[in-house]
Residue, then its C-alpha position, 0 to 999 in steps of 0.5 A: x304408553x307401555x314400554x317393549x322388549x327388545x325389537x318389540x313393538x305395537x300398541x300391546x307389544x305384540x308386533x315386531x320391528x321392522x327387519x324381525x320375526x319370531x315369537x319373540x322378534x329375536x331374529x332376522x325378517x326374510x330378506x333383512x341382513x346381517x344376524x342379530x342386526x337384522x338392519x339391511x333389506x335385500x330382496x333377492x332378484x333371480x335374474x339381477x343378484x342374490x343377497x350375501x350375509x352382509x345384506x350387501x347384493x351380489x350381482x349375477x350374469x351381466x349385471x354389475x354396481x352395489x345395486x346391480x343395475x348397471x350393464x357389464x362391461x361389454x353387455x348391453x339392452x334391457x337385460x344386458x344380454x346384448x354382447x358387443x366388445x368394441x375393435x379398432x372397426x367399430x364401438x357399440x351403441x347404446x343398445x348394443x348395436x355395432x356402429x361401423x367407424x368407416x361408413x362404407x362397411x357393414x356390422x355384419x361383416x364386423x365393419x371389415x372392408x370385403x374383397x373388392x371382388x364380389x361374390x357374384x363376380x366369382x361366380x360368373x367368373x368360375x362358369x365363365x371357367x369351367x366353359x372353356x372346354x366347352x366353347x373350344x369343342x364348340x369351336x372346332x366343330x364349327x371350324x373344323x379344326x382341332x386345337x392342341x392344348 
């Protein structure tokens, strides 16, 4: 068996190494880092990291540990791209969701008790209101006397 140059390999030494390219295997393969070790693969993922001259990952958007495969905090889902930043109301679950502490509220009012008045309450009171003139004129007319306000 034939001994090869450095970062040579093959039957015929005419292939290079893992982690080397070139005519004569004497630089980095894409992907492997750092120059002139040329030791460490690092695929670039676009949506989860970018690879540092070290060969060592660089987490991007919501991504985060030396692999970058675990959420930020406060993201979550299967891209961590489901935000959700804990109060004293609620916490969030493991997808992201909202989980109120007091059962009685809702996540979409952020688990924070409504006006005990409700909504339609207002609005019927607000007609009931705004109809004052109205029944007083209804009611002189029928009485036939009119009142001072």
């Amino acid at each position: 068996s034939e001994v090869c140059a450095r970062h040579k390999t093959g039957e015929n030494c005419d292939e290079c190494e893992e982690g080397w390219a070139g005519a004569d295997c004497m630089e980095c393969a894409d992907n492997y880092y750092p120059a002139q070790k040329c030791k460490v693969k690092c695929t670039p993922k676009e949506t989860r990291y970018t690879c540092k001259a070290d060969g060592k990952k660089k987490c991007r958007y919501n991504w985060r540990g030396t692999h970058c495969n675990k959420c930020s905090k406060g993201y979550f889902g299967k891209h961590c791209q489901t935000p959700c930043f804990p109060t004293e109301n609620y916490y969030c679950s493991e997808t992201g969701k909202k989980v109120c502490i007091d059962k009685r509220t809702k996540a979409e009012n952020n688990c924070v008790k409504g006006p005990l008045v409700s909504v339609t309450a207002l609005f019927i009171g607000s007609i009931i209101i705004a109809s004052i003139p109205m029944l007083i004129a209804l009611i002189e007319l029928i009485i036939g006397i009119r009142f001072k306000l």
